[in-house]
PDB file of N, CA, C, O and CB in Angstrom:
ATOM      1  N   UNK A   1       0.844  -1.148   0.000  1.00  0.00           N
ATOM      2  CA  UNK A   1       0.000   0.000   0.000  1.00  0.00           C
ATOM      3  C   UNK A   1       0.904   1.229   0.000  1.00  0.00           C
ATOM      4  O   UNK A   1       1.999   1.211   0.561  1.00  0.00           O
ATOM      5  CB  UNK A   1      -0.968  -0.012   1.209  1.00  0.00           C
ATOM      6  N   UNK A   2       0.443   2.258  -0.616  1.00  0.00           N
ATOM      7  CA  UNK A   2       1.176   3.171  -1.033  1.00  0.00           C
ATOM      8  C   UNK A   2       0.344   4.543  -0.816  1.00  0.00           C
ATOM      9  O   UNK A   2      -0.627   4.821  -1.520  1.00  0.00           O
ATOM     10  CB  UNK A   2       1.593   2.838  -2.416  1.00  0.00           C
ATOM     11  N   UNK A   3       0.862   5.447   0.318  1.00  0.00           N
ATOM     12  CA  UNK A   3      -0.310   7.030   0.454  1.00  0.00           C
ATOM     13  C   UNK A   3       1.122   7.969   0.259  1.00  0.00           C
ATOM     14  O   UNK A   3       2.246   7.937   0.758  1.00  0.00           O
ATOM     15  CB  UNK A   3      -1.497   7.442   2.598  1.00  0.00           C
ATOM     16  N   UNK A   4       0.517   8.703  -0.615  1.00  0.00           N
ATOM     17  CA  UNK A   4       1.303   9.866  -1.394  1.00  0.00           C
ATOM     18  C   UNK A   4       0.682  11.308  -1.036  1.00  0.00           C
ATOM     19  O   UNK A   4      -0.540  11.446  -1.092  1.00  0.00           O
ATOM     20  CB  UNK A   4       1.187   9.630  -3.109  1.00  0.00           C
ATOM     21  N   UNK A   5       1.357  12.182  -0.738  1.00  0.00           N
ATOM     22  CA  UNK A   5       0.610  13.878  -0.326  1.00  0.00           C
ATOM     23  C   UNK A   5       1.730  14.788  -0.568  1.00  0.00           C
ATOM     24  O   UNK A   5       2.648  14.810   0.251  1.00  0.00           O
ATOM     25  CB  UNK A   5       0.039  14.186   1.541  1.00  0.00           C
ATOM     26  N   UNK A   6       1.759  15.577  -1.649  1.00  0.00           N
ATOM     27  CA  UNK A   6       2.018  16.639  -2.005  1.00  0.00           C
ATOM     28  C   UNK A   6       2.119  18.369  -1.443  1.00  0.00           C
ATOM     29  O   UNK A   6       1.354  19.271  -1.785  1.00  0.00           O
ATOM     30  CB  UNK A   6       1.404  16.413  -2.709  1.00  0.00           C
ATOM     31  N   UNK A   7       3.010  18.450  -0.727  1.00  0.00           N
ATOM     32  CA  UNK A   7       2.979  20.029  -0.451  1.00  0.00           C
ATOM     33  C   UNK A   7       3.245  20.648  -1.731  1.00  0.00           C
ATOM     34  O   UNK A   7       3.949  20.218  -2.644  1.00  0.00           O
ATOM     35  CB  UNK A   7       4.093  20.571   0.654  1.00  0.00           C
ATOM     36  N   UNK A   8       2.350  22.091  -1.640  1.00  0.00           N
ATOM     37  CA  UNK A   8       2.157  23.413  -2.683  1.00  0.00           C
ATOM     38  C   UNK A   8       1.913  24.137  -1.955  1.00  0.00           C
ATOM     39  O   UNK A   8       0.813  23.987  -1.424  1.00  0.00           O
ATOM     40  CB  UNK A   8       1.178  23.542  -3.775  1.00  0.00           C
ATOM     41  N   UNK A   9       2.564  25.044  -1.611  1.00  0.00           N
ATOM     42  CA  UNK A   9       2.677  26.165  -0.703  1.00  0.00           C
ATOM     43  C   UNK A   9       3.544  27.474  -0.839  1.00  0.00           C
ATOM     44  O   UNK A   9       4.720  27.322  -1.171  1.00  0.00           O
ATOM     45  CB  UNK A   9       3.053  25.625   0.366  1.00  0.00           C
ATOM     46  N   UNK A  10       3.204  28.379  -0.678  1.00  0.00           N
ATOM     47  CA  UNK A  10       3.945  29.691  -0.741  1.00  0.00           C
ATOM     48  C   UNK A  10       5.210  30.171  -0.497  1.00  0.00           C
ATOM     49  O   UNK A  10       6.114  30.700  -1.143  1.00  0.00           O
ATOM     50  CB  UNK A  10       3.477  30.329  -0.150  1.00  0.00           C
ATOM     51  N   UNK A  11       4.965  29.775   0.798  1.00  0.00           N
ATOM     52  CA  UNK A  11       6.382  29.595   2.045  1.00  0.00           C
ATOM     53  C   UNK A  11       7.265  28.659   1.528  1.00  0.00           C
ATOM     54  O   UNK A  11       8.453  28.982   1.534  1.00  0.00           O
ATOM     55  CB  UNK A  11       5.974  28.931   3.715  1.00  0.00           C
ATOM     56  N   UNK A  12       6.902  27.360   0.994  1.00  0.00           N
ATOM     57  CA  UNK A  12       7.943  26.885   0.529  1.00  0.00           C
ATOM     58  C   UNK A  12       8.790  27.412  -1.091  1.00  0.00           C
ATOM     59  O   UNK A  12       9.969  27.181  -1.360  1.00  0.00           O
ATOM     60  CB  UNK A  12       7.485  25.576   0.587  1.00  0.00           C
ATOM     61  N   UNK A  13       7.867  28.097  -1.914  1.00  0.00           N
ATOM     62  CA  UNK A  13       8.799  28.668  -3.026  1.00  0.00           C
ATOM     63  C   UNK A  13       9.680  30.157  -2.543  1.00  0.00           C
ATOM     64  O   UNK A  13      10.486  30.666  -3.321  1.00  0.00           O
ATOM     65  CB  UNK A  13       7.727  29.021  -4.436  1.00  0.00           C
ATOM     66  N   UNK A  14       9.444  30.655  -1.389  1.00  0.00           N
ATOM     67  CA  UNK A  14       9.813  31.801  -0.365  1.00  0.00           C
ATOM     68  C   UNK A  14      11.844  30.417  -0.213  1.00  0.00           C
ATOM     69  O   UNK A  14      13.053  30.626  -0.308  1.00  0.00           O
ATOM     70  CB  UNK A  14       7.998  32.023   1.788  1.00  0.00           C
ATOM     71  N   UNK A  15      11.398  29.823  -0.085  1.00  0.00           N
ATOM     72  CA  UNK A  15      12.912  28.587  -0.205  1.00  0.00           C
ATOM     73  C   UNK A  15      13.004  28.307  -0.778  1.00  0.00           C
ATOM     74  O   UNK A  15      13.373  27.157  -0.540  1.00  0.00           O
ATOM     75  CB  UNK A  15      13.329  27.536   0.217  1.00  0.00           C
ATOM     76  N   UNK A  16      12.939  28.529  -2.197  1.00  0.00           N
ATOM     77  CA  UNK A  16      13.226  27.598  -3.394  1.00  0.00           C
ATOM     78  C   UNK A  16      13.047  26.636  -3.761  1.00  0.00           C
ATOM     79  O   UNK A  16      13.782  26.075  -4.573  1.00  0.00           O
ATOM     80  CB  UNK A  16      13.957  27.402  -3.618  1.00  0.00           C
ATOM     81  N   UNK A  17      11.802  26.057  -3.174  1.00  0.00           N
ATOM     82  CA  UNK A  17      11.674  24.737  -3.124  1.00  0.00           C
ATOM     83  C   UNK A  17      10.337  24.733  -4.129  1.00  0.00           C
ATOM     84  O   UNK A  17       9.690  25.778  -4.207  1.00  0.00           O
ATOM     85  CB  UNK A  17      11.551  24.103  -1.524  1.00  0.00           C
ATOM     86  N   UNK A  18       9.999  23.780  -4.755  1.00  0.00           N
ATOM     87  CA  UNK A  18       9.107  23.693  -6.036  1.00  0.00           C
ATOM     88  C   UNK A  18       7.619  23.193  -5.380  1.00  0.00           C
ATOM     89  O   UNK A  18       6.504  23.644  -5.642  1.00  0.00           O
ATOM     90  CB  UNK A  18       9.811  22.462  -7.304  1.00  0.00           C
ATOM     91  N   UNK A  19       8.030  21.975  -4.326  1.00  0.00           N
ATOM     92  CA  UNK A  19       7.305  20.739  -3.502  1.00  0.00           C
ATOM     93  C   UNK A  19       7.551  19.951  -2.987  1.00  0.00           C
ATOM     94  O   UNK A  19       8.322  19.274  -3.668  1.00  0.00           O
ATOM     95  CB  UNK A  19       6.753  20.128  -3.822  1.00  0.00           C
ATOM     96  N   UNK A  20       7.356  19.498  -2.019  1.00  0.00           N
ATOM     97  CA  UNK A  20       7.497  18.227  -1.297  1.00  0.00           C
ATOM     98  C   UNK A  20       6.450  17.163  -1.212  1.00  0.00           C
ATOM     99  O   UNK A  20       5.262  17.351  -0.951  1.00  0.00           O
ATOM    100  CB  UNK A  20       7.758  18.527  -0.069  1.00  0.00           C
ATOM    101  N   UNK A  21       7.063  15.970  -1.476  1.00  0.00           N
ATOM    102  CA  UNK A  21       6.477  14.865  -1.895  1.00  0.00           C
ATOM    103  C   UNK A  21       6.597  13.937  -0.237  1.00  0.00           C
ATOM    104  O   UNK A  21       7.673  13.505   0.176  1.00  0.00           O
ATOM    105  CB  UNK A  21       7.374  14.202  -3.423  1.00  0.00           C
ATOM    106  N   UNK A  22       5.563  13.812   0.355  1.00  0.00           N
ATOM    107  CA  UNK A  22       5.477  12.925   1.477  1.00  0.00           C
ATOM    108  C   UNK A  22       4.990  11.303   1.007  1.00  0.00           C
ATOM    109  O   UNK A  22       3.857  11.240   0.529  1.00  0.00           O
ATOM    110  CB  UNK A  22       4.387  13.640   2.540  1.00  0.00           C
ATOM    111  N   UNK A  23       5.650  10.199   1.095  1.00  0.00           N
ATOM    112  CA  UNK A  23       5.164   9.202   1.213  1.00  0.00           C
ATOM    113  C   UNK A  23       5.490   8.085   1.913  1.00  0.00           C
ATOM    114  O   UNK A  23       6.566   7.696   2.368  1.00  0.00           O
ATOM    115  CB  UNK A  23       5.040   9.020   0.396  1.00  0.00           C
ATOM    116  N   UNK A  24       4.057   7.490   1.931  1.00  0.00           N
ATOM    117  CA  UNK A  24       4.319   6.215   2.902  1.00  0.00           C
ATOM    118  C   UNK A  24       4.021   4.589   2.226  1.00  0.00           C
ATOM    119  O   UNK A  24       2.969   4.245   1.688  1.00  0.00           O
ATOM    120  CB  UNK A  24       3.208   6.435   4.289  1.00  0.00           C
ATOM    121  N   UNK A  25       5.363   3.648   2.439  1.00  0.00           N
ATOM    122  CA  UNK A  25       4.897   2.366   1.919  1.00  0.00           C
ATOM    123  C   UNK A  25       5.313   1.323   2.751  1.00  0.00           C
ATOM    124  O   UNK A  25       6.337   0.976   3.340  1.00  0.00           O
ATOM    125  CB  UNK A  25       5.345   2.101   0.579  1.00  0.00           C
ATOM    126  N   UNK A  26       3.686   0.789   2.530  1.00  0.00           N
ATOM    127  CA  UNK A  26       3.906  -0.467   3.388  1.00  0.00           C
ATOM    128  C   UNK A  26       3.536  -1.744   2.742  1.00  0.00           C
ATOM    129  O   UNK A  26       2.773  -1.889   1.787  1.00  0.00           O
ATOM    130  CB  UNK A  26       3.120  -0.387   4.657  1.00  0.00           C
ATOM    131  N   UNK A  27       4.193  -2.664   3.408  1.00  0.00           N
ATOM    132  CA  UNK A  27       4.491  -4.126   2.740  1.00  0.00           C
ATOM    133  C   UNK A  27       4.286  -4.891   3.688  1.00  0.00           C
ATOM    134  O   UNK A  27       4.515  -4.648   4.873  1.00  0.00           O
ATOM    135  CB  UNK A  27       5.877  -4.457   2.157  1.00  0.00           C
ATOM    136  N   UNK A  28       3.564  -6.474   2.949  1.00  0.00           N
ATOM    137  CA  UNK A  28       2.808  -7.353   3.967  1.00  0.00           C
ATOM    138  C   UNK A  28       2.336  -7.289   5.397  1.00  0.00           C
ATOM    139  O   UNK A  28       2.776  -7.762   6.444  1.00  0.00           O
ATOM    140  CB  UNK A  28       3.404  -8.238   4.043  1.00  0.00           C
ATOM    141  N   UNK A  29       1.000  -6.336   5.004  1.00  0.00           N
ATOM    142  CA  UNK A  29       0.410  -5.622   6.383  1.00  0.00           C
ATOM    143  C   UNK A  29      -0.331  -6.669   6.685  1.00  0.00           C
ATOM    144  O   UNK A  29      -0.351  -6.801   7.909  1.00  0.00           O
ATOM    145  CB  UNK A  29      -0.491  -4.157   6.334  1.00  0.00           C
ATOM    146  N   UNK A  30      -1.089  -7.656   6.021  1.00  0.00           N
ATOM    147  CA  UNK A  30      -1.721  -9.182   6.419  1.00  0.00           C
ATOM    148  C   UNK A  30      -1.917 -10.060   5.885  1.00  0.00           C
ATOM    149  O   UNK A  30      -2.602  -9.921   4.872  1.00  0.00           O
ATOM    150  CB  UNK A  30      -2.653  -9.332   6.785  1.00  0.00           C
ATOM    151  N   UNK A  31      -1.616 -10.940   6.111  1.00  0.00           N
ATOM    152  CA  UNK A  31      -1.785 -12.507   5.439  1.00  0.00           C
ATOM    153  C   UNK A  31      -3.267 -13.049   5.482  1.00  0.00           C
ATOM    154  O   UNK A  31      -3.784 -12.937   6.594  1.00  0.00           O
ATOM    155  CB  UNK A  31      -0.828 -13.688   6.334  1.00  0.00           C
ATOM    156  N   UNK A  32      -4.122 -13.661   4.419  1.00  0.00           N
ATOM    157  CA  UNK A  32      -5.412 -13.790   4.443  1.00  0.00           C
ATOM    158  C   UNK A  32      -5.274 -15.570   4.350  1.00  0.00           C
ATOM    159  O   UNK A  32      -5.059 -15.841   3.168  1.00  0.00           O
ATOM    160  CB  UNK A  32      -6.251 -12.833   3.159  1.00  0.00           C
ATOM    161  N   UNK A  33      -5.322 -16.722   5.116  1.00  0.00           N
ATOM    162  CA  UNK A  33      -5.053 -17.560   4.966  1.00  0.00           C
ATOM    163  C   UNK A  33      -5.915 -18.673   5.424  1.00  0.00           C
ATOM    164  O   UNK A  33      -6.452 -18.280   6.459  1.00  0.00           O
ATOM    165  CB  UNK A  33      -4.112 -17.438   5.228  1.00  0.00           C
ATOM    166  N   UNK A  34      -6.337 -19.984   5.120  1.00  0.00           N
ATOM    167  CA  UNK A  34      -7.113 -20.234   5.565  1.00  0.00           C
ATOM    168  C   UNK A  34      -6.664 -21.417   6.877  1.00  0.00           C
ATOM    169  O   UNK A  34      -7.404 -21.811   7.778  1.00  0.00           O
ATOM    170  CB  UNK A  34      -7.912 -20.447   4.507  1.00  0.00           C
ATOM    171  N   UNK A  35      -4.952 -21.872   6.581  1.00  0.00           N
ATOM    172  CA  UNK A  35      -4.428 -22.950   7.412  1.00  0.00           C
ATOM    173  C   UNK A  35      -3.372 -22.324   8.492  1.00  0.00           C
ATOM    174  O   UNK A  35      -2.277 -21.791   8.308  1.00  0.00           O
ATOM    175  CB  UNK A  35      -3.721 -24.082   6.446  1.00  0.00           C
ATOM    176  N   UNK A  36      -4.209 -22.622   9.847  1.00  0.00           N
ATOM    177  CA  UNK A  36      -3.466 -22.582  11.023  1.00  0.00           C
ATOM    178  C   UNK A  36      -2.358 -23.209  11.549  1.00  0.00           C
ATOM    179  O   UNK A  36      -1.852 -22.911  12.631  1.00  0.00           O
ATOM    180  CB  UNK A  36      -4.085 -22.751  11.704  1.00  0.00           C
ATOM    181  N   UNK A  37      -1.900 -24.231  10.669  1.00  0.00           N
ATOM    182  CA  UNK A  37      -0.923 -24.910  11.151  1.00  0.00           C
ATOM    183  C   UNK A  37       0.180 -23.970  10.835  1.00  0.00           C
ATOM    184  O   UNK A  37       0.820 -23.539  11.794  1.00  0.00           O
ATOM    185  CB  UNK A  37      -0.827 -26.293  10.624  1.00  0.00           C
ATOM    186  N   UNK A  38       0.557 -23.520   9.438  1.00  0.00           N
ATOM    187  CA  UNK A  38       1.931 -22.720   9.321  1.00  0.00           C
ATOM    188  C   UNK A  38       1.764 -21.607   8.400  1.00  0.00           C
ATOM    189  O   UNK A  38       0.710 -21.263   7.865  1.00  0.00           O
ATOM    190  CB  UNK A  38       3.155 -23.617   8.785  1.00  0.00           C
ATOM    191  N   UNK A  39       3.032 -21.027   8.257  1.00  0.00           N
ATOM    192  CA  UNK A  39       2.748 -19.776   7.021  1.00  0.00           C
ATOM    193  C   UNK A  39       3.031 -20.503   5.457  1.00  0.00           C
ATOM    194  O   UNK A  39       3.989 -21.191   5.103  1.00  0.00           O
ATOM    195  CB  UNK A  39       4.099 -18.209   7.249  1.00  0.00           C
ATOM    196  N   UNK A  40       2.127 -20.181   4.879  1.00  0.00           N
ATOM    197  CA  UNK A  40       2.010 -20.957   3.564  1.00  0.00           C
ATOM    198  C   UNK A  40       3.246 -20.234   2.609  1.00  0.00           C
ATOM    199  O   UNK A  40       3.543 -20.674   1.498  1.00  0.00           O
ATOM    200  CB  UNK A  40       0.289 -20.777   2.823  1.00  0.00           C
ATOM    201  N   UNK A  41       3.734 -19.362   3.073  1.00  0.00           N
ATOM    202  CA  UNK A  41       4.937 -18.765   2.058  1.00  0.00           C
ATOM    203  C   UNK A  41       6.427 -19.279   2.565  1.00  0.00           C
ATOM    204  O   UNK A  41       7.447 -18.904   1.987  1.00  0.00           O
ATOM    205  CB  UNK A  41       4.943 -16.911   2.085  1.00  0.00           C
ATOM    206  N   UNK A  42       6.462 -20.415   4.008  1.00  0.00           N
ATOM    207  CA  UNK A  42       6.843 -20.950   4.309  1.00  0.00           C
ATOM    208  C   UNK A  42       7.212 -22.519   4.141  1.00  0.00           C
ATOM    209  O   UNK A  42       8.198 -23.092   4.605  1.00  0.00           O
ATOM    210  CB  UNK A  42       6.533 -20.507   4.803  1.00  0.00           C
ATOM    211  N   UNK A  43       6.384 -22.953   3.522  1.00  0.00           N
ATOM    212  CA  UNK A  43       6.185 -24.000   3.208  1.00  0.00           C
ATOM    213  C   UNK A  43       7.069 -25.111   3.090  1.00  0.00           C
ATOM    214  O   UNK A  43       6.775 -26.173   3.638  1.00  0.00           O
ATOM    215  CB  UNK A  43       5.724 -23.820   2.424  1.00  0.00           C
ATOM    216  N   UNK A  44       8.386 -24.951   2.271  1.00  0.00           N
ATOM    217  CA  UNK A  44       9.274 -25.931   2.505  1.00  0.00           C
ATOM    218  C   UNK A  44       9.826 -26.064   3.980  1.00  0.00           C
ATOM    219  O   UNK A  44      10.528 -27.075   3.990  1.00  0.00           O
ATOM    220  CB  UNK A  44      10.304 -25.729   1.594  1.00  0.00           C
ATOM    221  N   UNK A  45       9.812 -25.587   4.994  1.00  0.00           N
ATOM    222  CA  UNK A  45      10.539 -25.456   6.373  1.00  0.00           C
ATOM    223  C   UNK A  45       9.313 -25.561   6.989  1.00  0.00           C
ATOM    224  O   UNK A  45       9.371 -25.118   8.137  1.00  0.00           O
ATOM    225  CB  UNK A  45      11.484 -24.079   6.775  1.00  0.00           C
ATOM    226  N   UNK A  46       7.988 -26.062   6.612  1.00  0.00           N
ATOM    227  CA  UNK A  46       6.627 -26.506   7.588  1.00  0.00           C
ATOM    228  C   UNK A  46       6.633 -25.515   8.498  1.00  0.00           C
ATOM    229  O   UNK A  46       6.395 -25.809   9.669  1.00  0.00           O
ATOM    230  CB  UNK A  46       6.650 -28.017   8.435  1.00  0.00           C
ATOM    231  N   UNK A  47       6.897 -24.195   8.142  1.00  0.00           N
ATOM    232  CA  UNK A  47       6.384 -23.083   8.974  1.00  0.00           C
ATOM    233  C   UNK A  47       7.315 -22.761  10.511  1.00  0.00           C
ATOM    234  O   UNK A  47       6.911 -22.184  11.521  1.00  0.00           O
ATOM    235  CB  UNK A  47       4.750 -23.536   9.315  1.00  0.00           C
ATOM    236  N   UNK A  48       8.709 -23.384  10.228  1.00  0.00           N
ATOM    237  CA  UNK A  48       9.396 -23.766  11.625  1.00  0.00           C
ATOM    238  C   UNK A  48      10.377 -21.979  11.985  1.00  0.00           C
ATOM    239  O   UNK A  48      11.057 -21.701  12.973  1.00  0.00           O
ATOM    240  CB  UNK A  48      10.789 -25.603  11.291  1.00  0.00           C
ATOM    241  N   UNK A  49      10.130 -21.284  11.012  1.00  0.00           N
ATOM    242  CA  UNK A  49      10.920 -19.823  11.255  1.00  0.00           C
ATOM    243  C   UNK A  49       9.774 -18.955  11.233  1.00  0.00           C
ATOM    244  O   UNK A  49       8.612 -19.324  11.062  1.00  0.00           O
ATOM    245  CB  UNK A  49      12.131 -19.309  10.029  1.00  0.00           C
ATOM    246  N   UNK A  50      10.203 -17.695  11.428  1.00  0.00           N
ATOM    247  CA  UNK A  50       9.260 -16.619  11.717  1.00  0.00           C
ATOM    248  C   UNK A  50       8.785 -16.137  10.546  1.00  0.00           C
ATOM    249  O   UNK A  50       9.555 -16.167   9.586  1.00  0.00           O
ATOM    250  CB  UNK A  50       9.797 -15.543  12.481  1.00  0.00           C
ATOM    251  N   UNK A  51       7.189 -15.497  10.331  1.00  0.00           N
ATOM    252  CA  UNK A  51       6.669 -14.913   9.581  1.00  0.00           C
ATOM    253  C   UNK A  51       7.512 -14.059   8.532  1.00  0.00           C
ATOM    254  O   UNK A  51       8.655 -13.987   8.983  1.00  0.00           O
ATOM    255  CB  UNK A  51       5.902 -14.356  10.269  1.00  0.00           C
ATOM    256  N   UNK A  52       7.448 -13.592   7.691  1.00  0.00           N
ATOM    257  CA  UNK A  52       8.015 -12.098   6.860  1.00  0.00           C
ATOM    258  C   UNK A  52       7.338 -10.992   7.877  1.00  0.00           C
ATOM    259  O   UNK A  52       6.157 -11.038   8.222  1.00  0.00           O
ATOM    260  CB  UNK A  52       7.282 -11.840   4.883  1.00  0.00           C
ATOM    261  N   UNK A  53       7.975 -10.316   8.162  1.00  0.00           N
ATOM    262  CA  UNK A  53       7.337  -8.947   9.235  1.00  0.00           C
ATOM    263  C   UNK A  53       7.055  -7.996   8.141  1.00  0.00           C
ATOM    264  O   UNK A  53       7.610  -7.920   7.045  1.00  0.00           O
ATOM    265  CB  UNK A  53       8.595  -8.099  10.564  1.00  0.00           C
ATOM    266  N   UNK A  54       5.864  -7.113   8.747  1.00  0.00           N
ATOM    267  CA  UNK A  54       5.359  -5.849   7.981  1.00  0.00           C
ATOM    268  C   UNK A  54       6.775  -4.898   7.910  1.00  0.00           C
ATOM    269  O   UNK A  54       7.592  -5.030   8.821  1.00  0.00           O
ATOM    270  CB  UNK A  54       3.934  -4.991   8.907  1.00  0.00           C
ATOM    271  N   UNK A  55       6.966  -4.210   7.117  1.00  0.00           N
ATOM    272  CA  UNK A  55       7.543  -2.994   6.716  1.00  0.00           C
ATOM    273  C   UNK A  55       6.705  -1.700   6.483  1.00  0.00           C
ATOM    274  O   UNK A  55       5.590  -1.693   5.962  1.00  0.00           O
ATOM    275  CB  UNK A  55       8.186  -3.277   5.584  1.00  0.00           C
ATOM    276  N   UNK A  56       7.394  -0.581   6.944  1.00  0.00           N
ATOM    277  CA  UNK A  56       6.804   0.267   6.797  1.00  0.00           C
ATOM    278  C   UNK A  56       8.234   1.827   6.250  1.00  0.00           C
ATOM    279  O   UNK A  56       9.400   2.107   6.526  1.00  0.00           O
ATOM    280  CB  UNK A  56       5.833   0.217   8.251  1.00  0.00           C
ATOM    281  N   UNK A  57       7.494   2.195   5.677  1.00  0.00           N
ATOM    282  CA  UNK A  57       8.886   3.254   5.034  1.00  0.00           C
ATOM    283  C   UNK A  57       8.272   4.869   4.615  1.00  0.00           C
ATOM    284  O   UNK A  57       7.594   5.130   3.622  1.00  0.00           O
ATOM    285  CB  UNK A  57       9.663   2.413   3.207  1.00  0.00           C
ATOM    286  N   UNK A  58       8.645   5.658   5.487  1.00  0.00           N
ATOM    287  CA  UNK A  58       8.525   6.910   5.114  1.00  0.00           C
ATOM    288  C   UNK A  58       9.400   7.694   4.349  1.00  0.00           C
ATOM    289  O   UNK A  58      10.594   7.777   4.637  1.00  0.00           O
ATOM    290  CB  UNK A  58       8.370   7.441   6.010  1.00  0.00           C
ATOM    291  N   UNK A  59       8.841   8.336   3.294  1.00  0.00           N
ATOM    292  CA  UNK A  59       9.654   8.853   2.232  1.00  0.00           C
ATOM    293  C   UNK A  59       9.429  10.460   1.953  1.00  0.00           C
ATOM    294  O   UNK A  59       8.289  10.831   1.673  1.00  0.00           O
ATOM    295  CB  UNK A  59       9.329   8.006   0.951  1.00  0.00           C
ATOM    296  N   UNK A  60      10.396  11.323   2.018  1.00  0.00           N
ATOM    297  CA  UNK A  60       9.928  12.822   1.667  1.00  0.00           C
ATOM    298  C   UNK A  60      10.973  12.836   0.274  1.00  0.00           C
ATOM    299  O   UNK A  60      12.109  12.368   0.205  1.00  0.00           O
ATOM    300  CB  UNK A  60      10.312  14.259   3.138  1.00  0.00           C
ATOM    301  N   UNK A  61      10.312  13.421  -0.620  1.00  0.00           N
ATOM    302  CA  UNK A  61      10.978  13.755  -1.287  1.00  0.00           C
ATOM    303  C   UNK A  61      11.146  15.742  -1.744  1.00  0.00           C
ATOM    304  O   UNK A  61      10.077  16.336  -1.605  1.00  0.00           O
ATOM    305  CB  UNK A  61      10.583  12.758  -2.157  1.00  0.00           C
ATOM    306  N   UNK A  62      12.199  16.522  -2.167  1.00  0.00           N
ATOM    307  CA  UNK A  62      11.631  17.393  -2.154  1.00  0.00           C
ATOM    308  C   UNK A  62      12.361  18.030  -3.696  1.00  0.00           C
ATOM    309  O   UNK A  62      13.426  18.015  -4.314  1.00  0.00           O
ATOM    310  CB  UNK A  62      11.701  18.048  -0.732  1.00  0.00           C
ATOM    311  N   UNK A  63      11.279  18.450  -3.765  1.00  0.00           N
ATOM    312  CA  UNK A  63      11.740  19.019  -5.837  1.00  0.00           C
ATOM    313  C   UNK A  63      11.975  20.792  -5.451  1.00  0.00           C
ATOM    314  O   UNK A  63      11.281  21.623  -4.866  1.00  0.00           O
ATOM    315  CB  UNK A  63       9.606  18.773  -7.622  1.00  0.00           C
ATOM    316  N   UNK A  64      13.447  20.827  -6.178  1.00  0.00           N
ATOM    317  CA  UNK A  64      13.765  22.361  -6.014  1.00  0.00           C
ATOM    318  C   UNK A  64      13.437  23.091  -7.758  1.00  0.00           C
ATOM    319  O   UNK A  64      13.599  24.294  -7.964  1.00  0.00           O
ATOM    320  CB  UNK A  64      15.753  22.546  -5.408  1.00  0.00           C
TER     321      UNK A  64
END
């Protein structure tokens, strides 16, 4: 999932700045599965190590 927001603002061309690009991405926020025994992306190792953990990543970018 991916949320993107754009600053356009006054104050910021007052700095030379064009915009700033805020974003946020996140990766495997939930598994929809129907078997309790293990993680199915696990499968050769019968589920014996830990899940893939969510990620999450904040990103600014800023255009001069």
């Amino acid at each position: 999932m991916t949320v993107n927001y754009t600053l356009k603002k006054a104050m910021l061309q007052k700095a030379h700045i064009s915009s700033i690009d805020l974003q946020l991405v996140c990766n495997n926020l939930c598994v929809w599965d129907s078997e309790n025994l293990f993680d199915p992306e696990q499968a050769d190792k019968n589920g014996a190590v830990y899940p893939i953990p969510a990620t999450y990543t904040f990103q600014i970018y800023i255009n001069l």
